[in-house]
C-alpha positions as CSV (number, residue, x, y, z in Angstrom):
1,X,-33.6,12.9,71.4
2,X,-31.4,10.4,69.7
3,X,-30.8,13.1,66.6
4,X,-30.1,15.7,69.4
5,X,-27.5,13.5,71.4
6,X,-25.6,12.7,68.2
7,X,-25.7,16.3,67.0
8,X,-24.1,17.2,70.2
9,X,-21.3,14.8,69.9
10,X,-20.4,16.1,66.5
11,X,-20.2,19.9,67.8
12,X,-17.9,18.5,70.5
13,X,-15.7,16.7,68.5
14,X,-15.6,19.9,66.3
15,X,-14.8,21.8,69.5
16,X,-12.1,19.3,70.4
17,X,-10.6,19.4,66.6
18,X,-10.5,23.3,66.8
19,X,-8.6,23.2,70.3
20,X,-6.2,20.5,69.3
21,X,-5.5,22.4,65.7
22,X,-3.9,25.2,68.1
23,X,-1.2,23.0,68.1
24,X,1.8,23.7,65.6
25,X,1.7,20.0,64.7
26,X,-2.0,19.9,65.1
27,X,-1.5,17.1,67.6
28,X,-2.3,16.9,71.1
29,X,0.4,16.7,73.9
30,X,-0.6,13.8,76.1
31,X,0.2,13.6,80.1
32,X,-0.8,9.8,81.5
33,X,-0.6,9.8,84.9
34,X,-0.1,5.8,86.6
35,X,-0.3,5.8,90.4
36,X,1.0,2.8,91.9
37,X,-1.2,0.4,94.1
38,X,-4.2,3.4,94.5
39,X,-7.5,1.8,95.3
40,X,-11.2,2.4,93.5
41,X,-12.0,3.9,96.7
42,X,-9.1,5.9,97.5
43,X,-10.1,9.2,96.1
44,X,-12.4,11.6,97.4
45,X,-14.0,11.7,93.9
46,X,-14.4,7.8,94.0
47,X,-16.3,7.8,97.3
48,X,-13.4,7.9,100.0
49,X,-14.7,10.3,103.4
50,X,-10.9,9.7,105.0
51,X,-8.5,11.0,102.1
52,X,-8.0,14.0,100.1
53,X,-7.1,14.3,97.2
54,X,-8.3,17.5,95.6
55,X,-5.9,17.9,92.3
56,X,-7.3,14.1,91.4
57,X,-10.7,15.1,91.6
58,X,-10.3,18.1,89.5
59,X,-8.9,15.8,86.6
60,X,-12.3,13.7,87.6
61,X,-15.0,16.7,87.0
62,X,-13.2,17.5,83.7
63,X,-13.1,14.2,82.5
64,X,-14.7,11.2,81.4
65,X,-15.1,8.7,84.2
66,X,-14.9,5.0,82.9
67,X,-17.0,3.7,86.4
68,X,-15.7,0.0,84.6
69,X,-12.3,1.4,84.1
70,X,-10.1,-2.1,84.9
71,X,-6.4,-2.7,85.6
72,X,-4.8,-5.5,83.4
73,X,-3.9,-7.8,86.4
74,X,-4.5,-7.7,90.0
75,X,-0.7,-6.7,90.7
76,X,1.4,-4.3,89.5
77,X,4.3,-6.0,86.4
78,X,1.5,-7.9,84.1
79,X,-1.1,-4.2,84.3
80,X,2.1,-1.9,83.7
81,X,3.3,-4.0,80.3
82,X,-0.4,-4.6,78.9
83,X,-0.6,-0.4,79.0
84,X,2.8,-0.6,77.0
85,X,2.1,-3.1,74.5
86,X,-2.0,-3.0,74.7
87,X,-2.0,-6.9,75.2
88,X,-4.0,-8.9,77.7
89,X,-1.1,-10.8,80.6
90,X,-2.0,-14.0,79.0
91,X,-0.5,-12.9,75.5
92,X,2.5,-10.5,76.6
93,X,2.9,-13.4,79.5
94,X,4.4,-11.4,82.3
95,X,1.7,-12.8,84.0
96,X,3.1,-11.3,87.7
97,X,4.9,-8.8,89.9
98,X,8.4,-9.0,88.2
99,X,10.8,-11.3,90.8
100,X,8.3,-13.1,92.1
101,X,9.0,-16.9,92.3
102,X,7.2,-19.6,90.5
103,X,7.6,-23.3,90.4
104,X,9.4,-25.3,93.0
105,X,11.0,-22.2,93.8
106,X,7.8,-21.0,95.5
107,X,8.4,-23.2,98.0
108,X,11.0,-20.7,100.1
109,X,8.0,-18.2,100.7
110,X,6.4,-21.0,103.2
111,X,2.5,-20.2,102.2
112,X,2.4,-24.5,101.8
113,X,-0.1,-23.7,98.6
114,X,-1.6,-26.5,97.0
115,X,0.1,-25.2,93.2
116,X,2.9,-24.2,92.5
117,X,2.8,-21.1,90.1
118,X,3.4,-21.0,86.5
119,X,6.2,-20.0,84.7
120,X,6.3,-16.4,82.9
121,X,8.4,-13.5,81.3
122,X,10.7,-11.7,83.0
123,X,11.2,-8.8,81.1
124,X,9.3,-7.1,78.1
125,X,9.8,-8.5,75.2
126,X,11.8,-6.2,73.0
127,X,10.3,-7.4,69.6
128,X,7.0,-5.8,70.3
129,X,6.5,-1.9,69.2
130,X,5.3,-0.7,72.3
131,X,3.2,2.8,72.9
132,X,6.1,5.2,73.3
133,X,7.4,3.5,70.2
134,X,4.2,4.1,68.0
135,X,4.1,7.6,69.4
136,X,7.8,8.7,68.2
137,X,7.1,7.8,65.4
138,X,4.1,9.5,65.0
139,X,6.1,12.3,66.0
140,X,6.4,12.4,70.0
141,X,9.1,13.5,72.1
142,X,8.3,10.9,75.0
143,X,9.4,11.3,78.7
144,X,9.2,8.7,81.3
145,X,9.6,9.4,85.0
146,X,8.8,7.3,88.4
147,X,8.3,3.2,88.4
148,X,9.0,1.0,85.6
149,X,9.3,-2.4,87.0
150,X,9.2,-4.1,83.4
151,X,12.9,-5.9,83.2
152,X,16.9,-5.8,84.3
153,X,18.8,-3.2,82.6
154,X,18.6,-3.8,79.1
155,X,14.7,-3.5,79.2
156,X,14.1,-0.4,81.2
157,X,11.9,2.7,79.5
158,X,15.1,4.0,77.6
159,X,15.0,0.5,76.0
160,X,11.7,0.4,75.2
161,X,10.7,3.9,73.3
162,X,11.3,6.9,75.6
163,X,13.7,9.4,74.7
164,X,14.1,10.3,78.9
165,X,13.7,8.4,81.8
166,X,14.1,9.6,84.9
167,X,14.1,7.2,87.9
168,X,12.5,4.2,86.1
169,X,14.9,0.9,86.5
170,X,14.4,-2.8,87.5
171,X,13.4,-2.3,91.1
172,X,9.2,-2.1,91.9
173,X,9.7,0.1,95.0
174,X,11.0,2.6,96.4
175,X,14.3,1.5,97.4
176,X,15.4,4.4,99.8
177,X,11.8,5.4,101.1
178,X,10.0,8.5,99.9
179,X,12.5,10.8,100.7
180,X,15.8,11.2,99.6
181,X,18.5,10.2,99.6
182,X,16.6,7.5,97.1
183,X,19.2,5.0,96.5
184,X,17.8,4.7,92.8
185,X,21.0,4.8,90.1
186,X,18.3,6.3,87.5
187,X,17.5,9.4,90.2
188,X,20.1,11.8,91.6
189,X,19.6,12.3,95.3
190,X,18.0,15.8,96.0
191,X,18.1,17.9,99.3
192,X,17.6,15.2,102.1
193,X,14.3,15.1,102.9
194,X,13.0,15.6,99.3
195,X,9.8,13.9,98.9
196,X,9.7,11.6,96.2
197,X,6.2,12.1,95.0
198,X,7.2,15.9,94.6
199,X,10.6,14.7,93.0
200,X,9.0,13.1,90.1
201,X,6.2,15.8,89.7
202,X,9.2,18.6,89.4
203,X,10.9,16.1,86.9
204,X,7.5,16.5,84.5
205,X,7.2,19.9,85.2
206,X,10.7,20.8,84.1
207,X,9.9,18.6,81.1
208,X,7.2,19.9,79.7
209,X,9.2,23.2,80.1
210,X,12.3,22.3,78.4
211,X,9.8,20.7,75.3
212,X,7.1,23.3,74.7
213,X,6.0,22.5,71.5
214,X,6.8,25.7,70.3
215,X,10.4,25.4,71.2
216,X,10.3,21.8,69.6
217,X,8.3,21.3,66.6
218,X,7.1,18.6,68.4
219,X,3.8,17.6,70.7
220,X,5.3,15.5,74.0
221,X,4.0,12.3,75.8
222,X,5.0,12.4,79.5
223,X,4.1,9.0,81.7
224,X,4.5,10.2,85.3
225,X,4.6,6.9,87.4
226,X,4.1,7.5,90.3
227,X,6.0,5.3,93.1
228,X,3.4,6.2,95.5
229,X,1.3,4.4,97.1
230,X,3.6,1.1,97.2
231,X,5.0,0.3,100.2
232,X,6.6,1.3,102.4
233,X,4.0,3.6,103.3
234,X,5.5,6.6,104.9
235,X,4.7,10.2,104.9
236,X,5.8,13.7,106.9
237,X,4.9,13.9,110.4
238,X,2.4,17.0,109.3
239,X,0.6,14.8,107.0
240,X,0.4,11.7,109.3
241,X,-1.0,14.7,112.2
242,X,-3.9,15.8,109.7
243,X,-4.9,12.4,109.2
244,X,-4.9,11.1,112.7
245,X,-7.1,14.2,114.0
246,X,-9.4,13.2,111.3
247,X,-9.7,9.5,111.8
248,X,-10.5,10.5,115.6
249,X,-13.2,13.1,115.2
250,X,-14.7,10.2,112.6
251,X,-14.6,7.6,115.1
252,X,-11.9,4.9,115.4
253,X,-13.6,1.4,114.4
254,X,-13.1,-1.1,117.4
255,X,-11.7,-3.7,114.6
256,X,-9.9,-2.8,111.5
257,X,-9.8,-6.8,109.7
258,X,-11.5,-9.6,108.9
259,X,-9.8,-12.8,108.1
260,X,-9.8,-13.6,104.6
261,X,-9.2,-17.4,102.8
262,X,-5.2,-16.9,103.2
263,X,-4.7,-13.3,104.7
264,X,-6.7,-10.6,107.1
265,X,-7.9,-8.4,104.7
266,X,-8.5,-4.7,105.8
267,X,-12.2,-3.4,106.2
268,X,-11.9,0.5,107.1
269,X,-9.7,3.5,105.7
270,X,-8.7,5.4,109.1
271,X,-4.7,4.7,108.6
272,X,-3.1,7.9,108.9
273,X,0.5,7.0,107.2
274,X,-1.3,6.1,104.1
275,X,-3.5,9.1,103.7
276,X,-0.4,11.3,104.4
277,X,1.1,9.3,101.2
278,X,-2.2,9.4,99.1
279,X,-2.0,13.2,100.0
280,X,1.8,13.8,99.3
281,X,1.0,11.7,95.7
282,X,-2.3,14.5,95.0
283,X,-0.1,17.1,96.0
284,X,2.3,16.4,93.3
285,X,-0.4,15.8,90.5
286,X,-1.0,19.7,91.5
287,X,2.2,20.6,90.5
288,X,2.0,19.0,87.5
289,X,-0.9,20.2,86.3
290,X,0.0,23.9,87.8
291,X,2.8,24.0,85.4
292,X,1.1,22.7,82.3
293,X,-1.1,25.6,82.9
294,X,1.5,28.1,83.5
295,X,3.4,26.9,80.3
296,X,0.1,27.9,78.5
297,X,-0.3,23.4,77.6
298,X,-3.3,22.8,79.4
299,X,-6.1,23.3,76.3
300,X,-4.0,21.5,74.1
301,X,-2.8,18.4,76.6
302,X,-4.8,15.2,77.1
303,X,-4.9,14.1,80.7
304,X,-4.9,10.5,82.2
305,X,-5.3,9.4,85.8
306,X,-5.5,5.7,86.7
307,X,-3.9,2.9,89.1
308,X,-1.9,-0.4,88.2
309,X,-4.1,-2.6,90.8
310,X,-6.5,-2.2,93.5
311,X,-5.4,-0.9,97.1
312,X,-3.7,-3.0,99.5
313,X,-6.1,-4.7,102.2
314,X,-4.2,-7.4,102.5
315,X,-0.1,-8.5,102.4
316,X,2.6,-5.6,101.5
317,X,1.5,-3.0,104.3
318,X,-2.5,-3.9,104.8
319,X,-3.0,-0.1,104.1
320,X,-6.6,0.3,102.8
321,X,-10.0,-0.5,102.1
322,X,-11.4,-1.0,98.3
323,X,-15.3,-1.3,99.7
324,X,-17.6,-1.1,98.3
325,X,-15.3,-3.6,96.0
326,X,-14.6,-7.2,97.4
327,X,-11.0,-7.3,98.9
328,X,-7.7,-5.6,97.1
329,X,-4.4,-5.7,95.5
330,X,-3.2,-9.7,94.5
331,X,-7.2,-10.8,94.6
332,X,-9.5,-12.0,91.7
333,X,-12.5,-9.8,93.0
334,X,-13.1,-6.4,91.4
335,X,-10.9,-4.9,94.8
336,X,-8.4,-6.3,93.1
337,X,-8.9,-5.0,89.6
338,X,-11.1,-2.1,89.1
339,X,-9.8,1.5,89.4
340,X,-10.1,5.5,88.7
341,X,-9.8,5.2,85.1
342,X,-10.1,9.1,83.9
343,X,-9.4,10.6,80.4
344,X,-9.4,14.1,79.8
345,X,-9.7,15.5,76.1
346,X,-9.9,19.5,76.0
347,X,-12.9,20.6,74.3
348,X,-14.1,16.7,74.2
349,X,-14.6,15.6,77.2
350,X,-17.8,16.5,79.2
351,X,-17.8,17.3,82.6
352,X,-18.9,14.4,85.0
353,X,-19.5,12.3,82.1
354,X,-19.5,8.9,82.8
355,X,-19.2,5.4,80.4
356,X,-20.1,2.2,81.7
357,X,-18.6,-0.2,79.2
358,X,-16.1,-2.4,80.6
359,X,-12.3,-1.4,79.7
360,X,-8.8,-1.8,80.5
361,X,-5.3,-0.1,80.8
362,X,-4.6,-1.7,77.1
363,X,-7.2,0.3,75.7
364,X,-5.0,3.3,76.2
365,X,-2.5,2.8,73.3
366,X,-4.9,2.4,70.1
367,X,-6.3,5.5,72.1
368,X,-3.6,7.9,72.2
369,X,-2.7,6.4,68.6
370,X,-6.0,7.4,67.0
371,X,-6.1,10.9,69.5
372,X,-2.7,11.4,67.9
373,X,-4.2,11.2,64.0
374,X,-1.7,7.7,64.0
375,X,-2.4,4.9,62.6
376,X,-3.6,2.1,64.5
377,X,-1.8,-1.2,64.7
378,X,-4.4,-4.0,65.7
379,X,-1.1,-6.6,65.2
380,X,0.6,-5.4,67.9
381,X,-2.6,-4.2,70.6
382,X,-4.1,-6.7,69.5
383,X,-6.5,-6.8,72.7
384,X,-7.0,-3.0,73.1
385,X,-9.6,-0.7,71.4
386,X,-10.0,3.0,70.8
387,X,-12.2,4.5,73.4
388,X,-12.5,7.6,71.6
389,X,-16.0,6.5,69.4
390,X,-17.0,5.9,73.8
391,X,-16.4,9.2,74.6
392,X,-17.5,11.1,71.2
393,X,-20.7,9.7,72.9
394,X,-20.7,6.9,69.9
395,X,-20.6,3.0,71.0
396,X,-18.0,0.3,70.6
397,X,-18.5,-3.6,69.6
398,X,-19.3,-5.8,73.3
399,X,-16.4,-7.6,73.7
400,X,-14.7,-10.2,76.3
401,X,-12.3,-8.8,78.9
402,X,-9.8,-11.5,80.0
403,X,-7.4,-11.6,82.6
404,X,-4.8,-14.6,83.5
405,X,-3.0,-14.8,86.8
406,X,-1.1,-18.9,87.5
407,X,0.4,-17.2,90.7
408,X,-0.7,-16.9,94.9
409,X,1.5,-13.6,95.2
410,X,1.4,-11.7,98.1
411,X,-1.9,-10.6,99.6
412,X,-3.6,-13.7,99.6
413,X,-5.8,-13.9,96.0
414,X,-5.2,-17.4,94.7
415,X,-4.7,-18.8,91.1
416,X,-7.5,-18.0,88.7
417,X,-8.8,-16.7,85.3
418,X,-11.3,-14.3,85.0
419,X,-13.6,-13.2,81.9
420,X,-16.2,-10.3,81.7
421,X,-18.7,-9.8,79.3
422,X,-21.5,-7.2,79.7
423,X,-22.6,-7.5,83.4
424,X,-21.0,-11.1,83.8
425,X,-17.8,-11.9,85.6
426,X,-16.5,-15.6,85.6
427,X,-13.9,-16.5,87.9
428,X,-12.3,-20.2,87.2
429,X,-9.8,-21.1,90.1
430,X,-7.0,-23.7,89.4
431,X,-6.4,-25.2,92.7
432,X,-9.8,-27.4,92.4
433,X,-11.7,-26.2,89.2
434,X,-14.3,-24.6,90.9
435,X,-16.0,-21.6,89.1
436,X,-17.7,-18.8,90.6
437,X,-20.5,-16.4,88.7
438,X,-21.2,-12.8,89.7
439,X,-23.4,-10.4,87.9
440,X,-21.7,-6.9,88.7
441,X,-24.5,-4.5,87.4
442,X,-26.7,-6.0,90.3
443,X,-23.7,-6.8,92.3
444,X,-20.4,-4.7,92.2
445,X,-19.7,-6.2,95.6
446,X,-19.6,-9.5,94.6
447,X,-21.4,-11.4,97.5
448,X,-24.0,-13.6,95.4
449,X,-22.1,-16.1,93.5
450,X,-24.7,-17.2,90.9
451,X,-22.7,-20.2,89.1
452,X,-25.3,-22.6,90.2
453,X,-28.3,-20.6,88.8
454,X,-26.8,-20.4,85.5
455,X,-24.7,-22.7,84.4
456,X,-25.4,-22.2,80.7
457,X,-23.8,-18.7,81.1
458,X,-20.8,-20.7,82.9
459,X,-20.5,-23.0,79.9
460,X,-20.1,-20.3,77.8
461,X,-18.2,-17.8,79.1
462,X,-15.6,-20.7,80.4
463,X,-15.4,-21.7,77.3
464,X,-14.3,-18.5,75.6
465,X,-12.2,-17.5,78.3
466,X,-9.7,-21.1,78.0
467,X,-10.4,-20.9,73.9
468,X,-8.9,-17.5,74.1
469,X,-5.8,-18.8,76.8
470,X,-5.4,-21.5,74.2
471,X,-5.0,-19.4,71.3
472,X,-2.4,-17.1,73.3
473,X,-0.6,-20.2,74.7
474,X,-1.1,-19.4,78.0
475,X,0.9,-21.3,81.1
476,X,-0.9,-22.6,83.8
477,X,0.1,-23.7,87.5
478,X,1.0,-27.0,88.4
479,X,0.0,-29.1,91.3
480,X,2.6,-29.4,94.1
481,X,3.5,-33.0,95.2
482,X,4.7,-31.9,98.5
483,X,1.5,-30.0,99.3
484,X,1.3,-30.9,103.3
485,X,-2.9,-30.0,104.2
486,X,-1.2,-30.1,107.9
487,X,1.2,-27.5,107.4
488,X,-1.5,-25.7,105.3
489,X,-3.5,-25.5,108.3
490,X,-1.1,-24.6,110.4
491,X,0.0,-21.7,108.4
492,X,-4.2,-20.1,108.2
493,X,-4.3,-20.2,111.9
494,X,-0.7,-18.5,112.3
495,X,-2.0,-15.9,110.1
496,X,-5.6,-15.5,112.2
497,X,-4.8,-15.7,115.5
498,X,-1.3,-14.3,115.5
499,X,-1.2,-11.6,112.2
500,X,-4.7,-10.4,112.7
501,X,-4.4,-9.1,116.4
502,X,-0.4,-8.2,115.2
503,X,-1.8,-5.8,112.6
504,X,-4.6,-4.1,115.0
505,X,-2.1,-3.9,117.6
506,X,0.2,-1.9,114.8
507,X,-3.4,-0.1,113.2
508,X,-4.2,1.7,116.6
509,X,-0.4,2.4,117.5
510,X,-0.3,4.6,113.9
511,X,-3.8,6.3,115.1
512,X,-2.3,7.0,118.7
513,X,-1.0,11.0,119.4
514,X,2.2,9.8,120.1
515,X,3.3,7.8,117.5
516,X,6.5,8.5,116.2
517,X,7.8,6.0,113.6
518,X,11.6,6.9,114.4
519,X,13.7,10.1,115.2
520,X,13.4,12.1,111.9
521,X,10.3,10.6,110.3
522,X,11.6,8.4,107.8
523,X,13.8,10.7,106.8
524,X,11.0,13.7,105.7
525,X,12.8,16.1,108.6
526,X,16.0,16.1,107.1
527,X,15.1,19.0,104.7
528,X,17.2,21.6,105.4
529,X,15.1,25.6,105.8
């Protein structure tokens, strides 16, 4: 059986090569697709009975499903340059969201934490040769459209490889809404009421067009970043309709939250907005992949769907639930980490194939480098691997996963390191040194913490997780010498007993018939017939 499996792997790799020598160049053209903020669970493919999101799930049953597929860091800045550079957070050192404050400066948010946040980067560093960089000059035109959130001017995607960028600047969201007028200086305005979503997937599609390899000599990488699903959540009032007819035939839970160490996190998926703008993002990915196939690209272009973080349970807009996974977006948990992590290779991939081995968004970059017959340069992703030998159906060396986060954030994680290795997950947290032990294989939900049961495994994963952050020169958070436990306590029963019934008060006014956010909709009514 062995003999047979690896027989099997060769004749699709042959497949592949045939498929991919169609191409002048005898490269593939590769499409990565980044949404922004999209759960584990918020695709019907990944288990979600509430959305829809049909296009997605077509890029899932033609793909190769990585069920251990893991974001860089639990928010969006740190994930988005370890995908660029193929780094772990602790090395590049953008170790947060991009604006966020740290040291005393943490202070003016008023969470009166016991730490005060570390230090990082603000921008990415421009001495590294990031994957849009290694691509052109393996011959790439490379196109950049959506969120960028990875520096000021100076260090936005023109600065850092990509011959085109459309709409990616220093802001993280959308700064006019989803529809336009956008208020973006990298995005003219379309037709008011333009959905963004749709904005960005016509910006591809008219990419792709305008660089056919056969007009260009050349194969393309386009990054399509989606802005969607960061907040503000909003969406068309035909959208938000479907949604809320749905969540009421389901069954309207009586409660929506359940109060989490800092925050309420969110327990159910029945919020209307946010499916409209899950469905608004699928709709768009349609497009796109409509138009590869009309321009004839879609045997000889590599597809790539994933998320920057987990979905938002808790802080930002509390818009989802990540369950089976433990909490969301900002947390150390797998809520906070895991997400849809699909590759499609024509001719390579199997259909609902899936890989357990544990990888990360900076395995893509020695990936598309060896896909793209480049060579691979281990100096500069130094943490990433090819997963190509994974899904030729070959195996790769067991390594450590590591992830660094000196921050509180938003949604109500706290300061910790994490390190995977097979089925292990050690969390260390930094406020008191405490270290937790979960064995995901047995328990993806995270419920069982098993530190106590084994600490030689503790000893040793701890201490290759801090010899690693040592060798990167990591920067860890400091204690706070105003801490007040008082106004600590204060502030966790403001957020219980005055947030929590807040945001089921605003939950069941978005699931009401008459909601109406304001006159036109956030703007979606404005499109002119």
């Amino acid at each position: 059986m062995k003999k047979l499996n690896t027989l099997l792997s060769w004749l699709f790799l042959i497949c592949a090569t045939v498929v991919i020598a169609q191409n002048k160049e005898s490269k593939p053209n590769i499409l990565f697709i980044l949404a922004d903020d999209l759960g584990y669970a918020d695709l019907s493919a990944t288990g979600s009975t509430f959305y829809e999101t049909p296009n997605i799930d077509k890029i899932v049953n033609e793909g190769t499903v990585f069920t251990n597929g893991y974001a860089n860091s639990r928010v969006c800045s740190p994930s988005r340059a370890s995908i660029m550079t193929g780094k772990f957070t602790a090395r590049h050192d953008i170790t947060v969201h991009i604006g966020s404050p740290s040291g005393t400066a943490w202070r003016s948010r008023k969470r009166f934490s016991k730490l005060l946040p570390a230090a990082y980067t603000h921008q990415l560093p421009a001495h590294y040769t990031t994957m849009p960089e290694a691509l052109k000059a393996a011959g790439y035109k490379t196109f950049f459209t959506g969120k960028w959130h990875l520096g000021p001017k100076g260090s936005w995607p023109e600065d850092h490889g990509f011959d085109i960028n459309v709409g990616g600047w220093t802001k993280g969201g959308p700064s006019g809404g989803y529809f336009s007028p956008y208020k973006n200086p990298k995005l003219e305005n379309g037709e008011d009421g333009e959905n963004l979503s749709h904005r960005l997937a016509k910006e591809t599609v008219k990419f792709i067009g305008e660089n056919h390899p056969k007009k260009t000599g050349k194969p393309f990488f386009a990054y399509l970043s989606f802005y969607a699903v960061h907040s503000p959540i909003q969406t068309s009032k035909d959208k938000w309709k479907k949604y809320q007819n749905k969540a009421v035939s389901q069954g309207i839970a009586k409660k929506g939250y359940k109060m989490g160490k800092y925050l309420p996190i969110r327990q159910v998926q029945d919020n209307p907005v946010y499916a409209g703008l899950v469905s608004q993002m699928d709709d768009a990915v349609g497009e796109v992949l409509a138009g590869l196939k009309a321009q004839g690209l879609d045997e000889n272009t590599i597809i790539v769907f994933t998320s920057d973080n987990g979905g938002v349970a808790a802080g930002d807009n509390f818009s989802t639930s990540n369950k089976p996974l433990r909490a969301g977006k900002g947390y150390q948990f797998e809520g906070g980490i895991r997400e849809p992590y699909i590759i499609k290779i024509p001719g390579l991939s199997k259909k609902g194939d899936k890989i357990d081995v544990p990888v990360t968004g900076a395995d893509f970059y020695p990936t598309f480098l060896e896909l793209a017959g480049a060579k691979l340069l281990p100096n500069e992703h130094n943490d990433g691997v090819s997963l190509l030998p994974l899904i030729k159906g070959e195996s790769i060396k067991e390594r450590a996963l590591i992830w660094h986060f000196p921050h509180y954030g938003n949604q109500g994680g706290e300061p910790s390191s994490i390190i995977r290795r097979g089925a292990w997950k050690l969390i260390h947290y930094y406020e008191d040194g405490r270290k937790e032990l979960y064995n995901l294989v047995k328990d993806i939900s995270e419920t069982t913490d098993l530190a106590a049961a084994y600490p030689k495994k503790v000893e040793e994963l701890n201490k290759e997780l801090f010899a690693y952050l040592k060798e990167v020169k990591a920067k860890f958070p400091e204690a706070d010498p105003e801490y007040s436990e008082t106004k600590a306590t204060e502030y966790l029963h403001k957020m219980e007993y005055k947030k929590m019934p807040s945001l089921e008060k605003q939950r069941k006014q978005m699931l009401s018939p008459d909601f109406q956010p304001n006159d036109n909709w956030w703007g979606s009514m404005m499109t002119k017939d």
